[in-house]
OpenMM code with the backbone's topology and positions (N, CA, C; nanometers):
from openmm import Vec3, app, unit

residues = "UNK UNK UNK UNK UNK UNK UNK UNK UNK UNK UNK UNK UNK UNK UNK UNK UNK UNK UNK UNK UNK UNK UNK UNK UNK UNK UNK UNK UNK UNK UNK UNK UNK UNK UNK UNK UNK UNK UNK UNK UNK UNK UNK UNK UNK UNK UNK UNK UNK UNK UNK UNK UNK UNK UNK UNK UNK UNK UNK UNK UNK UNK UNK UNK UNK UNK UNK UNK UNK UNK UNK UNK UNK UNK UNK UNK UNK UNK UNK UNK UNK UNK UNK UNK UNK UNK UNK UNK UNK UNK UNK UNK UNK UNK UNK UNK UNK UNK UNK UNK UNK UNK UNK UNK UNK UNK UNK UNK UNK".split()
positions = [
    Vec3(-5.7693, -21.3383, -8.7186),
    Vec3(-5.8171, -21.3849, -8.8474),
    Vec3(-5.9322, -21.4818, -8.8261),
    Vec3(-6.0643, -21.4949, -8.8982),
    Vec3(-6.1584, -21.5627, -8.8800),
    Vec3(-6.1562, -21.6385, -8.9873),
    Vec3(-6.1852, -21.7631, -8.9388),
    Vec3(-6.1616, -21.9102, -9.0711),
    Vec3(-6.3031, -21.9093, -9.1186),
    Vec3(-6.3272, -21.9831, -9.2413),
    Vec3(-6.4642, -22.0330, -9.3241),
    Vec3(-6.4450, -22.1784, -9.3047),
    Vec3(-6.5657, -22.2416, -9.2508),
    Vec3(-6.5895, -22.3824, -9.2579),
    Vec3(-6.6076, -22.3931, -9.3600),
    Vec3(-6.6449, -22.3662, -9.4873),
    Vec3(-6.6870, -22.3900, -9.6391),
    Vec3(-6.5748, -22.3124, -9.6994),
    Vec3(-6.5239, -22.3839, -9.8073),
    Vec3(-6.4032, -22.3579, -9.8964),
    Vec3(-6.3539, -22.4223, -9.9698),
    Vec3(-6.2330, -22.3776, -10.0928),
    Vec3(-6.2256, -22.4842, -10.1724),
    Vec3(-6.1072, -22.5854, -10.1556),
    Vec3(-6.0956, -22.6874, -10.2431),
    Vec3(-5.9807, -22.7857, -10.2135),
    Vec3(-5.9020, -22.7734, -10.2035),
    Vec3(-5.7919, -22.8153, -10.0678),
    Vec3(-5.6410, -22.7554, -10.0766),
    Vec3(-5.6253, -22.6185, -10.0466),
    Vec3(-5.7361, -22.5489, -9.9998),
    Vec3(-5.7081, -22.4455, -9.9225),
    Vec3(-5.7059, -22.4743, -9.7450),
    Vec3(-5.5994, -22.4083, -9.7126),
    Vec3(-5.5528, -22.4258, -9.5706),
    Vec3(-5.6315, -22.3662, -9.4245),
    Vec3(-5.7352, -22.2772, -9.5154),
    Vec3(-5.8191, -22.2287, -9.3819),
    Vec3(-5.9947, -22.2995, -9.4195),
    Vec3(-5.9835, -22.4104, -9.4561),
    Vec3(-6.0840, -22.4818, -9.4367),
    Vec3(-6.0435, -22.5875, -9.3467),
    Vec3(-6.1956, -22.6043, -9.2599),
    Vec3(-6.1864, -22.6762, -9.1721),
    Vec3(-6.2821, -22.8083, -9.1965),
    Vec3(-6.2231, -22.9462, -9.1980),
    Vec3(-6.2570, -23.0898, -9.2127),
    Vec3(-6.3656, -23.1395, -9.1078),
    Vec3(-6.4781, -23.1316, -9.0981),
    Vec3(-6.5441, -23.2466, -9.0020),
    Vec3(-6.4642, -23.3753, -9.0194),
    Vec3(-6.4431, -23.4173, -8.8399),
    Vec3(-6.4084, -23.5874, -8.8433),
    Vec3(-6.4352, -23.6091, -8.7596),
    Vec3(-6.5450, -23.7364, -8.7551),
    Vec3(-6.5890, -23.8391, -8.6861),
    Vec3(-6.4396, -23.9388, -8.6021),
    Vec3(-6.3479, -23.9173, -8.6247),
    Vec3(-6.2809, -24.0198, -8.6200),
    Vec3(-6.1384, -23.9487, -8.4772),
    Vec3(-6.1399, -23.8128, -8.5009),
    Vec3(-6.1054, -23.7168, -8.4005),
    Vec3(-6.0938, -23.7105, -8.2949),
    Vec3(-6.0299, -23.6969, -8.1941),
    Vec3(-6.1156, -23.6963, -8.0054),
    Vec3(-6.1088, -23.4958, -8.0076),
    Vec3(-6.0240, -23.4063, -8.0751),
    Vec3(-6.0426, -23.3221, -8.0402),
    Vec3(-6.0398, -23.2136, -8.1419),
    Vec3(-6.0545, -23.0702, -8.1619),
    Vec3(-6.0405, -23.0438, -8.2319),
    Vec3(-5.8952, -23.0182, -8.2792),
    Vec3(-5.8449, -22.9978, -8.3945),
    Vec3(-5.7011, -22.9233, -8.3856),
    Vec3(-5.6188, -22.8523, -8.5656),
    Vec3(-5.5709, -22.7716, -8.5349),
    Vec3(-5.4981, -22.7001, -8.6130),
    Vec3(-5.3367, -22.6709, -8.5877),
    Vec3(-5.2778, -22.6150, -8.7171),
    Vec3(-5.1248, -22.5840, -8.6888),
    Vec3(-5.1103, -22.4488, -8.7107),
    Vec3(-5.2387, -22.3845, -8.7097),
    Vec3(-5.2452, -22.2058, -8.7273),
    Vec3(-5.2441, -22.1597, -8.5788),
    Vec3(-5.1124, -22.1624, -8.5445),
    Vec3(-5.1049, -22.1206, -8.4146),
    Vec3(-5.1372, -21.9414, -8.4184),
    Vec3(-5.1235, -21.8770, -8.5419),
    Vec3(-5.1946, -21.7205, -8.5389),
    Vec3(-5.3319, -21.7247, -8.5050),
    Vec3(-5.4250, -21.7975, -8.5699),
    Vec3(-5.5359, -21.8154, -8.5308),
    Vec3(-5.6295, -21.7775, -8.3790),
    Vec3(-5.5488, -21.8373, -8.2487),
    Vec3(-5.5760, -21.9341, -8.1526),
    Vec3(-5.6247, -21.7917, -8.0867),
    Vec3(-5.7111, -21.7552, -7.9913),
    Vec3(-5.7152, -21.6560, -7.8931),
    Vec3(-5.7291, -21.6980, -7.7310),
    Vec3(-5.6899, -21.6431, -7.6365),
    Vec3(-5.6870, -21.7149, -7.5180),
    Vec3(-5.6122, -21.8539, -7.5127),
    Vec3(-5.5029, -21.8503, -7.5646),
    Vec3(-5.3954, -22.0013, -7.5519),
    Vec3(-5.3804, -22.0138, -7.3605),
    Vec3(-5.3218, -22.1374, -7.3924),
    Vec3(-5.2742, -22.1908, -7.2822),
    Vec3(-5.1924, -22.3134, -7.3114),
    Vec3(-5.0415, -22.2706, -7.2701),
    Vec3(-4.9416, -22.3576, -7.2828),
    Vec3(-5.0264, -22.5069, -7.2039),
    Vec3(-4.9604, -22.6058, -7.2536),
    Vec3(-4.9856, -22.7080, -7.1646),
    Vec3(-4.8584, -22.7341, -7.0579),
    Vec3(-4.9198, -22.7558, -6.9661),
    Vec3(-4.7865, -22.8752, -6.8233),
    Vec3(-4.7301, -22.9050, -6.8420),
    Vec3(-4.8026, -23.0204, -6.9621),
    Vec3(-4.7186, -23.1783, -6.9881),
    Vec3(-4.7692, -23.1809, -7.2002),
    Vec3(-4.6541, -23.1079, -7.2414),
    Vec3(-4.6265, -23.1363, -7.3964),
    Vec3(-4.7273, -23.2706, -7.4331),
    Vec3(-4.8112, -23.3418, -7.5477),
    Vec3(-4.8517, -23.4129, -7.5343),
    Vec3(-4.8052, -23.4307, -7.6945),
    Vec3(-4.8820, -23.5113, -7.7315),
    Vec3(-4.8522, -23.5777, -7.8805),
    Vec3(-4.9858, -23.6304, -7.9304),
    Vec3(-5.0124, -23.6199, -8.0488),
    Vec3(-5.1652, -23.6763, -8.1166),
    Vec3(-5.1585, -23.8345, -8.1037),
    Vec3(-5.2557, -23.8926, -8.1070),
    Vec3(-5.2831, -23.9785, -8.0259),
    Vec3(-5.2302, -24.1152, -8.1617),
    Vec3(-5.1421, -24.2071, -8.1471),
    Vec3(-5.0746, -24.2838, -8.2540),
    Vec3(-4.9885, -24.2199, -8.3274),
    Vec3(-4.9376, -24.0820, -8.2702),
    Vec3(-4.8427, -24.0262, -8.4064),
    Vec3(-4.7176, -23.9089, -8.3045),
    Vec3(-4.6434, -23.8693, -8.4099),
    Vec3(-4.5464, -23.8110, -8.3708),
    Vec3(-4.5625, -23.7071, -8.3532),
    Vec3(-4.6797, -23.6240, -8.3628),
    Vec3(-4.7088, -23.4996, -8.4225),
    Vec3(-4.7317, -23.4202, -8.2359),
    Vec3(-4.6396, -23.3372, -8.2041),
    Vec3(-4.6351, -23.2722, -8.0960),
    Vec3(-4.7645, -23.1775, -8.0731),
    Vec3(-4.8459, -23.1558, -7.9578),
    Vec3(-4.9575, -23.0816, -7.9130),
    Vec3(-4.8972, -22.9748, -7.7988),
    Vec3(-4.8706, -22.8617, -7.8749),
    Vec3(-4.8101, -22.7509, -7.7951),
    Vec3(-4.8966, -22.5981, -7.6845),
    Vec3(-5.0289, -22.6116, -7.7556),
    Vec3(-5.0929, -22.5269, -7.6916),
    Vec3(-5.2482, -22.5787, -7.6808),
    Vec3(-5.3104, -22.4928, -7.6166),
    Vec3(-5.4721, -22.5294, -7.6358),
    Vec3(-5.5428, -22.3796, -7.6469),
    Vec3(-5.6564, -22.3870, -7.7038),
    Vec3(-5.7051, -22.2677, -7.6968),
    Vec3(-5.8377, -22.2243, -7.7649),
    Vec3(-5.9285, -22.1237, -7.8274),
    Vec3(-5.9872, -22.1194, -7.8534),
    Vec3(-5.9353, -22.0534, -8.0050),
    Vec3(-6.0583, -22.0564, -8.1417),
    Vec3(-6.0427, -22.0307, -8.2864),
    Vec3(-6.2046, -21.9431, -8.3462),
    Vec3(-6.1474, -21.8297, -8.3742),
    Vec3(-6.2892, -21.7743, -8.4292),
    Vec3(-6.2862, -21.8141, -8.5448),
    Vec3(-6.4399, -21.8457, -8.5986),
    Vec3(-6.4704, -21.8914, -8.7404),
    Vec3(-6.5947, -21.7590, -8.7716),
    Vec3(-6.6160, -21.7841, -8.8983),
    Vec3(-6.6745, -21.6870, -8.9520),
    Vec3(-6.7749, -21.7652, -9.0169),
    Vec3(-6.8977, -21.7679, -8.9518),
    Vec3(-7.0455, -21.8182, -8.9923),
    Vec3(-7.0933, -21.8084, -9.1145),
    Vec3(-7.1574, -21.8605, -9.2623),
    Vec3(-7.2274, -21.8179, -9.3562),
    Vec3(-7.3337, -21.6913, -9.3484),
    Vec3(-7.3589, -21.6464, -9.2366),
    Vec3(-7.4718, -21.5743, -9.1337),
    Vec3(-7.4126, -21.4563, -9.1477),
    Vec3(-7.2394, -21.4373, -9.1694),
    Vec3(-7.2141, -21.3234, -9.0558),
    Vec3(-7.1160, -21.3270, -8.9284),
    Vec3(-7.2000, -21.3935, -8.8431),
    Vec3(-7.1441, -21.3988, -8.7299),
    Vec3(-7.0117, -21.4724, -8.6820),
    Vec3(-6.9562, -21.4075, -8.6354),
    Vec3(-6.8114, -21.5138, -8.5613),
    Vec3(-6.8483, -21.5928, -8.4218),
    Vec3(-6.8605, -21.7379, -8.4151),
    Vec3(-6.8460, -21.7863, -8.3460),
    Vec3(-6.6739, -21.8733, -8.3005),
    Vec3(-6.6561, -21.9280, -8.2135),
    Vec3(-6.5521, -21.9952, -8.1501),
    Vec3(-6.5815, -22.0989, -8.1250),
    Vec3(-6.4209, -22.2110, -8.1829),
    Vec3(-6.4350, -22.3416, -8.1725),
    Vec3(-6.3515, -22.3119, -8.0352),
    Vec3(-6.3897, -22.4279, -7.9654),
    Vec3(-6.3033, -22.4107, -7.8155),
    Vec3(-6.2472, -22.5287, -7.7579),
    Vec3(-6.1430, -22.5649, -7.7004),
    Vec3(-6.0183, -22.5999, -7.6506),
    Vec3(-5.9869, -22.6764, -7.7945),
    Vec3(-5.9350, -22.6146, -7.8622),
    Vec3(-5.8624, -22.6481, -7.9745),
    Vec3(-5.7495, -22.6490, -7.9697),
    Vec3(-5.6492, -22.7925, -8.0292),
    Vec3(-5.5318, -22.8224, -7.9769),
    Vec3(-5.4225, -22.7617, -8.1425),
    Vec3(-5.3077, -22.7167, -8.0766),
    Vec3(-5.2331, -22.6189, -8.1282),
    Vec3(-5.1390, -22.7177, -8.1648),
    Vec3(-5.1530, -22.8164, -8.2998),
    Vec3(-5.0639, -22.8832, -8.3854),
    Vec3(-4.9591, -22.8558, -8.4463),
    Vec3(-4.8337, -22.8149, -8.4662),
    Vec3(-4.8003, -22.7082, -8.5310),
    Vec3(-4.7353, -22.7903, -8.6937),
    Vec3(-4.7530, -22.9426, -8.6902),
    Vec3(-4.6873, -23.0413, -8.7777),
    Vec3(-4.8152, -23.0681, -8.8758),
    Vec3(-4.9324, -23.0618, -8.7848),
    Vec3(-5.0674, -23.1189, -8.9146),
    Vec3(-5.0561, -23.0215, -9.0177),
    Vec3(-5.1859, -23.1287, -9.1194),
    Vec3(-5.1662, -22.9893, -9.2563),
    Vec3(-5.2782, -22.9634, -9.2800),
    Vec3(-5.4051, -23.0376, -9.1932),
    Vec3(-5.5563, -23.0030, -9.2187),
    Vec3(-5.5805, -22.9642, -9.0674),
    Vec3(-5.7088, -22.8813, -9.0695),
    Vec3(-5.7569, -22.8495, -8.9768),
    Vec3(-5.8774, -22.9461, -8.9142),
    Vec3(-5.8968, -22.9836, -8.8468),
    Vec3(-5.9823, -23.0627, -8.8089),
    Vec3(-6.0943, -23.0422, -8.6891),
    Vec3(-6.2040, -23.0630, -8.7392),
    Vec3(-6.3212, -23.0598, -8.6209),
    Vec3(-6.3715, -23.2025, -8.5901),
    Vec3(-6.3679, -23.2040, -8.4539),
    Vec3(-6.3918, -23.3217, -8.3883),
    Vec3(-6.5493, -23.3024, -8.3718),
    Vec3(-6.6275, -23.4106, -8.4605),
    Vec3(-6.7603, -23.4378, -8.3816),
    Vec3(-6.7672, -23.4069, -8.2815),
    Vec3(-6.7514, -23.5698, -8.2061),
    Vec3(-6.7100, -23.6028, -8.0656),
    Vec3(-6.7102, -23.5185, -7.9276),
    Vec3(-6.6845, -23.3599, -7.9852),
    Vec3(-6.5627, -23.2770, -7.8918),
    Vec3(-6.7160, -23.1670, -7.9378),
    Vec3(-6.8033, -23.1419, -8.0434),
    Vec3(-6.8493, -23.0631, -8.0637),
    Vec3(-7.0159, -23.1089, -7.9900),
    Vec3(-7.0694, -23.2298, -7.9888),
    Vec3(-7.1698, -23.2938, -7.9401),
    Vec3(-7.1321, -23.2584, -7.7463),
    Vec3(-6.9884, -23.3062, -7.6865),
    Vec3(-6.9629, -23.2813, -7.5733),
    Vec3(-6.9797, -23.1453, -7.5280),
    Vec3(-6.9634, -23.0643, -7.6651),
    Vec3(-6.9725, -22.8959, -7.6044),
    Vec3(-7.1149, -22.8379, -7.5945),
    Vec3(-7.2146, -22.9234, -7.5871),
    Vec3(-7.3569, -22.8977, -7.6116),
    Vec3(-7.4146, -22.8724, -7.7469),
    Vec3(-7.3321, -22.9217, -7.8829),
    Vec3(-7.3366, -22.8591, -8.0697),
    Vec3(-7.4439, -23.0139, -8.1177),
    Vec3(-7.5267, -22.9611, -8.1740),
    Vec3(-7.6162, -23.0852, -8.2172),
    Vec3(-7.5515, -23.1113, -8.3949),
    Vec3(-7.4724, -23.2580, -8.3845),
    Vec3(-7.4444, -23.2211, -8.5400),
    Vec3(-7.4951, -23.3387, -8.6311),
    Vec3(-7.5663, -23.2835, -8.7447),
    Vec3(-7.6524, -23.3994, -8.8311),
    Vec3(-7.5908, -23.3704, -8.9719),
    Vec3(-7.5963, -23.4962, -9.0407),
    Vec3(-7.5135, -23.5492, -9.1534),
    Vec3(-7.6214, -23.5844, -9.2462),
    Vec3(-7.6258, -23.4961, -9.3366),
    Vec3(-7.7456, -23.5368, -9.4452),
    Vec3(-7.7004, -23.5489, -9.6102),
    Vec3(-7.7654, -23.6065, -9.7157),
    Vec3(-7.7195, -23.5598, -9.8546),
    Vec3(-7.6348, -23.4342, -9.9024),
    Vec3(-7.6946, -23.3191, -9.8216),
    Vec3(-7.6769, -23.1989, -9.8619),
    Vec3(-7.5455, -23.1902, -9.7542),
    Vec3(-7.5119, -23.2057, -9.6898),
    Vec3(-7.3930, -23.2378, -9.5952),
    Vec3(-7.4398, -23.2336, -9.4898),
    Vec3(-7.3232, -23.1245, -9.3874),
    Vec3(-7.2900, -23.1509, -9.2516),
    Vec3(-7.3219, -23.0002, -9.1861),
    Vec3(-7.4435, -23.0273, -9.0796),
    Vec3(-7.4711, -22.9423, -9.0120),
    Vec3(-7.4731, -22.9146, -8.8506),
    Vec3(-7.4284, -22.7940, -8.8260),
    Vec3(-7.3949, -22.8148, -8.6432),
    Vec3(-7.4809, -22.6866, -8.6219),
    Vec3(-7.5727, -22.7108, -8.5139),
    Vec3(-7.6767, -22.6166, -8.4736),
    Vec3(-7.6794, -22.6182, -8.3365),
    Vec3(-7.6442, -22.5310, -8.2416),
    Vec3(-7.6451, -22.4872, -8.1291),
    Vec3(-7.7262, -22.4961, -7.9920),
    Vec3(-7.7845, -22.5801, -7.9240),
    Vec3(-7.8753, -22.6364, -7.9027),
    Vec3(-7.9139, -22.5442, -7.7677),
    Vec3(-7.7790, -22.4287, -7.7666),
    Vec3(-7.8410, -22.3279, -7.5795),
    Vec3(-7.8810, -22.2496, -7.6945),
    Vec3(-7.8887, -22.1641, -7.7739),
    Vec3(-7.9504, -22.0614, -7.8528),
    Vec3(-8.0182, -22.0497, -7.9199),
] * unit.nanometer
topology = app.Topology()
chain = topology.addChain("A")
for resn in residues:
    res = topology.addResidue(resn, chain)
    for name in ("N", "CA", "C"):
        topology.addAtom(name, app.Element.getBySymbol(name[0]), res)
């Protein structure tokens, strides 16, 4: 299944930019392609909320195209989906914040 970054309120396959994030993560463990259990079970960082897998998430571009968010952590307790700045700038993603919103542009392509 391929997610839309753009969508309306209170729908569950929109995905949140957050600045505030270290990684990306979701509880749509259908989603995930190429998982990988973790070693060592971990937990979100100040909370109870268990981190069971890691993996990659196809999204579905305004364009068309499906790209992949990657090592995305497999929440299965959250109720928003979340994109980590932070985690998207580290992956080589140039992302700028304007009136009109929030844009991430690819900086190898």
């Amino acid at each position: 299944m391929a997610n839309s970054m753009i969508g309306g309120v209170l729908d569950n396959n929109v995905w949140y930019v957050d600045s505030r994030v270290s990684n990306h993560m979701t509880s749509h463990g259908e989603w995930f392609r190429d998982t990988k259990d973790l070693k060592t079970p971990g937990f979100v960082a100040d909370t109870t909320h268990p981190i069971t897998q890691i993996g990659k998430v196809p999204l579905s571009m305004q364009d068309g195209q499906t790209k992949y968010l990657k090592d995305v952590l497999h929440v299965p307790t959250i109720t928003k989906n979340l994109v980590s700045v932070g985690q998207m700038v580290e992956q080589g993603l140039q992302v700028t914040f304007n009136p009109n919103g929030c844009f991430v542009e690819d900086m190898k392509n």
